[in-house]
TORLOKOL-333896 format. One record per residue (C-alpha): y negated, z negated, x negated; residue number from 1. Coordinates in nm, 3 decimals. Layout:
<tigus>
+---------+---------+---------+-----+
|      yy |      zz |      xx | num |
+---------+---------+---------+-----+
|       Y |       Z |       X | NUM |
...
+---------+---------+---------+-----+
</tigus>
This chain:
<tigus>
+---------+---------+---------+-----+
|      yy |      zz |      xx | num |
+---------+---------+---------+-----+
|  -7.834 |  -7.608 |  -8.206 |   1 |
|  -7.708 |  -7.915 |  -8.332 |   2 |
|  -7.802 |  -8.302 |  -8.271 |   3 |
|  -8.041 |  -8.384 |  -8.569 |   4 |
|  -8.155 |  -8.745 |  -8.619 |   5 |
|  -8.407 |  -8.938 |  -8.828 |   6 |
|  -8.365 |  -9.154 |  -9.121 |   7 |
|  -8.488 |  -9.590 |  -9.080 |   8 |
|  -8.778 |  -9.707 |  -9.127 |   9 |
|  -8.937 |  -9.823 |  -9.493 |  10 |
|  -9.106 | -10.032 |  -9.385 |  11 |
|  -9.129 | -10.442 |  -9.508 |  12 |
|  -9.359 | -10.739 |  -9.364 |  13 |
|  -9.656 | -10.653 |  -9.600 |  14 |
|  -9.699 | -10.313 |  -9.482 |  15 |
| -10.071 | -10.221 |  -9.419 |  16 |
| -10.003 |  -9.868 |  -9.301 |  17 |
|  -9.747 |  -9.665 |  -9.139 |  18 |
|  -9.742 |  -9.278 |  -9.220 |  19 |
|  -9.518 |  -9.132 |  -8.954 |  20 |
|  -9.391 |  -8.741 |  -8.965 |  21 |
|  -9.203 |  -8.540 |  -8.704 |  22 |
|  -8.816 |  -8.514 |  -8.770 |  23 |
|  -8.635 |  -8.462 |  -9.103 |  24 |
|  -8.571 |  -8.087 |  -9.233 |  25 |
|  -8.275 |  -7.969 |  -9.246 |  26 |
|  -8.314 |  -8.017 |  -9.658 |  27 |
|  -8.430 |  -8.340 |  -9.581 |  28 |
|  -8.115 |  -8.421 |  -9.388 |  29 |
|  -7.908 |  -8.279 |  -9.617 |  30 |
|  -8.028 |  -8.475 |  -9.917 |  31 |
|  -8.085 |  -8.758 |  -9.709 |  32 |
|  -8.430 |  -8.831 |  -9.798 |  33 |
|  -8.792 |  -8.794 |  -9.671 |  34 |
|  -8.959 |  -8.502 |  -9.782 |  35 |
|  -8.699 |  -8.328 |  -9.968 |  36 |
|  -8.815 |  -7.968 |  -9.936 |  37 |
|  -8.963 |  -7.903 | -10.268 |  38 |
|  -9.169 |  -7.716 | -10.131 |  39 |
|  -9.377 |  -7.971 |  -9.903 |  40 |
|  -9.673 |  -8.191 |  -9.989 |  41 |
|  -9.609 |  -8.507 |  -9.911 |  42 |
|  -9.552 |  -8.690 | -10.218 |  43 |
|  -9.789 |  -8.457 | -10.369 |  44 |
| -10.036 |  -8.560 | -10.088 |  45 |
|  -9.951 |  -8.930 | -10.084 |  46 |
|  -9.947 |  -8.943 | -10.475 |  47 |
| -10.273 |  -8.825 | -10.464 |  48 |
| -10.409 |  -9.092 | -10.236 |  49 |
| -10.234 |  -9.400 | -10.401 |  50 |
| -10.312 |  -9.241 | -10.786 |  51 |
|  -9.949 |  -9.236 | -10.884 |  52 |
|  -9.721 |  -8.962 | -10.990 |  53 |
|  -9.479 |  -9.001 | -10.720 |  54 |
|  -9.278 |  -8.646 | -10.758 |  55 |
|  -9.226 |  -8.742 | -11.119 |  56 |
|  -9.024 |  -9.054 | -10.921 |  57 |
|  -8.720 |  -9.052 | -10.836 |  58 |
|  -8.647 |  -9.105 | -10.470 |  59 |
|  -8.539 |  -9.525 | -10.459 |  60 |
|  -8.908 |  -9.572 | -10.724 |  61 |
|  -9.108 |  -9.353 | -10.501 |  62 |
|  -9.021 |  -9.542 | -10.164 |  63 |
|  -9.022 |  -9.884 | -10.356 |  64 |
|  -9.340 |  -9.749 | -10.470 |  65 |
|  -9.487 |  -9.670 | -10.082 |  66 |
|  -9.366 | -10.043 | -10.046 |  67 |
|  -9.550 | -10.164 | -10.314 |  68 |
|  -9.881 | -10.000 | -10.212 |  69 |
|  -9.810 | -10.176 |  -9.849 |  70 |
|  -9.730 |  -9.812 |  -9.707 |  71 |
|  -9.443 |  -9.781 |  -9.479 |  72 |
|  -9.290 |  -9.427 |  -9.350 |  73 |
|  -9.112 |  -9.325 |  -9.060 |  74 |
|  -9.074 |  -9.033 |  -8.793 |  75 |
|  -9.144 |  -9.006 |  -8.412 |  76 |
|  -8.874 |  -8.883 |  -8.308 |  77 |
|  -8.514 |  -9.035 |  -8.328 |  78 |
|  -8.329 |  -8.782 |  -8.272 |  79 |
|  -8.284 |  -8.396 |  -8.110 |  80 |
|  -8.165 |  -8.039 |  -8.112 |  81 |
|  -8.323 |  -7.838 |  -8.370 |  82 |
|  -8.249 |  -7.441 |  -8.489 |  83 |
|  -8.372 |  -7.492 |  -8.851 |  84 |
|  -8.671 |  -7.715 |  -8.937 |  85 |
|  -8.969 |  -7.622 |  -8.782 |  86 |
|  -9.114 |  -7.849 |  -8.572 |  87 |
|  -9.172 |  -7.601 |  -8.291 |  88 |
|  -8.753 |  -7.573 |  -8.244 |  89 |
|  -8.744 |  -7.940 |  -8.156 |  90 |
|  -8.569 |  -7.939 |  -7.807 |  91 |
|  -8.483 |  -8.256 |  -7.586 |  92 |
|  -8.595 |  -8.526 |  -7.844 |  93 |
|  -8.566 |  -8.883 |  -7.804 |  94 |
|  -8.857 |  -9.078 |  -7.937 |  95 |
|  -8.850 |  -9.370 |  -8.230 |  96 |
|  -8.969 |  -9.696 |  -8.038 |  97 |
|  -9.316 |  -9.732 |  -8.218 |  98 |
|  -9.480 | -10.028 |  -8.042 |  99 |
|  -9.118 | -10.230 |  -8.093 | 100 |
|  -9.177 | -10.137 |  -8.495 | 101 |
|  -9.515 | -10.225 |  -8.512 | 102 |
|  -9.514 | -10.513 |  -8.335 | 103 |
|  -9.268 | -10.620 |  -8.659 | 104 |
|  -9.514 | -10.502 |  -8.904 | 105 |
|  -9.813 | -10.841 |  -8.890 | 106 |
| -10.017 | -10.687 |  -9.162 | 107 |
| -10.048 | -10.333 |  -9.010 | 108 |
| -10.387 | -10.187 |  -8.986 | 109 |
| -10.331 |  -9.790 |  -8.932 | 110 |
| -10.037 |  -9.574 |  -8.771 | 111 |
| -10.112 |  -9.226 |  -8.957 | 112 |
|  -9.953 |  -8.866 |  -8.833 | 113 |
|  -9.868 |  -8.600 |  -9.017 | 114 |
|  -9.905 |  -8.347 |  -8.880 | 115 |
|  -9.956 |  -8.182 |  -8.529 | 116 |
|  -9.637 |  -8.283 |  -8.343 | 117 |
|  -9.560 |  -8.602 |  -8.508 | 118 |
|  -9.936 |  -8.666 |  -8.344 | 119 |
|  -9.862 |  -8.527 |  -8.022 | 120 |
|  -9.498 |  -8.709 |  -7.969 | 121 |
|  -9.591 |  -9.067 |  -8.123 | 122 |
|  -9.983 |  -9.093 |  -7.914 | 123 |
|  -9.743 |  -9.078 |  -7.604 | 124 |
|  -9.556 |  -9.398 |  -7.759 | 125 |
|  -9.944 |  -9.569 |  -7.869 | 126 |
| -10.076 |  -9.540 |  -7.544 | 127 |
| -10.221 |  -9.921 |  -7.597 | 128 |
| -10.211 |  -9.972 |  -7.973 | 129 |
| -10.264 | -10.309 |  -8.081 | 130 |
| -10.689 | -10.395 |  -8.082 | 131 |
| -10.769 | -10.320 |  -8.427 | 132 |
| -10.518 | -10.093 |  -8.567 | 133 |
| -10.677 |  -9.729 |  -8.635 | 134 |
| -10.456 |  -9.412 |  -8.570 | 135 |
| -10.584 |  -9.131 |  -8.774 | 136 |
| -10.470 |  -8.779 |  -8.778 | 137 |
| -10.322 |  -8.576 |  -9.102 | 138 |
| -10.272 |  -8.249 |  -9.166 | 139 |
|  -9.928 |  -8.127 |  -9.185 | 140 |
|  -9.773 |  -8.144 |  -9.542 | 141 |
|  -9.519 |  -7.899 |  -9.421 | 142 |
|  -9.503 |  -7.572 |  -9.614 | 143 |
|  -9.566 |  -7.396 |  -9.301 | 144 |
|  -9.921 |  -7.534 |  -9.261 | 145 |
| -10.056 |  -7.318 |  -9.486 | 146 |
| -10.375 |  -7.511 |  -9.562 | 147 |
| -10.481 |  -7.520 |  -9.888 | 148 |
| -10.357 |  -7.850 | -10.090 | 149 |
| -10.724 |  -7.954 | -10.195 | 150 |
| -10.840 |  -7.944 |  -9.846 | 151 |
| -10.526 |  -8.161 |  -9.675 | 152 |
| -10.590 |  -8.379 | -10.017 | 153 |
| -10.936 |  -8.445 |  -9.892 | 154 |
| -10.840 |  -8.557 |  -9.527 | 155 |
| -10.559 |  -8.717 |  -9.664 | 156 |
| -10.782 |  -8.959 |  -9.895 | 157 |
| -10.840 |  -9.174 |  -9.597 | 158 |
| -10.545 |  -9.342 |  -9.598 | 159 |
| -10.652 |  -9.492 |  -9.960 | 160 |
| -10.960 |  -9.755 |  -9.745 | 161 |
| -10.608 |  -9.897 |  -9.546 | 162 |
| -10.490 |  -9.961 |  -9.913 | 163 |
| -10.767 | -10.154 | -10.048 | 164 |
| -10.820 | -10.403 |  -9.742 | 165 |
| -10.734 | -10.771 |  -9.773 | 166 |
| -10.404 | -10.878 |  -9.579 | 167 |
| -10.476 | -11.062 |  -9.266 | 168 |
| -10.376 | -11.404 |  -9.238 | 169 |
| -10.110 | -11.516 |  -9.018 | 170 |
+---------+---------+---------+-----+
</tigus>
């Protein structure tokens, strides 16, 4: 198995909410980009939420994009051993530092998972989130969480009331 590790943050100062997945694919890795399976959801998902096209995008519009909307992305884990890309292969991972990131992020009102082990690993780095800032749970946009798109669409639409907040002051 070899050492696999995660790509930085996109994140910038305005950012209202942080989406956070497990650990790159190995497509992922390979292209060096979030979500580069073309078979998984995400942008599809995310599009969806902020009403843009992003898979018609290319990569550098569609994070500039996330930016724009005040969404930041990251993963949980930092790096680990990984057969292949499924999340249940991850062996000995080290975890991102998500309190040291958010405490960066002054405009930050929700830390959102997707997915089952991105959950599980980052609520063991949130044990005290900041008062105010809402964690909500996603459904995996992996291929291999083989709910249908309308219904993770639906719990994914959540994300859009983190969008349409005002920023709070300094």
């Amino acid at each position: 198995m070899t050492l696999k590790r995660c790509f930085p943050p996109v994140v910038n100062a305005q950012t209202r909410l942080l989406v956070l997945g497990s650990l790159p694919g190995e497509k992922s890795l390979a292209a060096a980009r979030y979500y580069a399976h073309p078979q998984n959801r995400f942008w599809h998902l995310l599009g969806g939420v902020l009403q843009v096209d992003l898979p018609a995008q290319d990569y550098e519009t569609r994070l500039q994009t996330l930016l724009d909307h005040h969404v930041g992305l990251w993963d949980v884990v930092a790096e680990a051993t990984r057969a292949g890309s499924l999340d249940s292969n991850i062996r000995d991972h080290a975890a991102n530092d998500l309190s040291a990131l958010i405490a960066t992020l002054p405009q930050l009102r929700a830390v959102a998972f997707n997915g089952g082990t991105a959950a599980r690993i980052g609520l063991k780095q949130l044990l005290a989130p900041p008062v105010g800032l809402e964690i909500i749970l996603l459904p995996s946009s992996s291929p291999a969480h083989t709910r249908p798109f309308a219904e993770k669409l639906e719990q994914w639409r959540v994300l859009s009331r983190f969008l349409q907040q005002p920023l709070r002051s300094s």
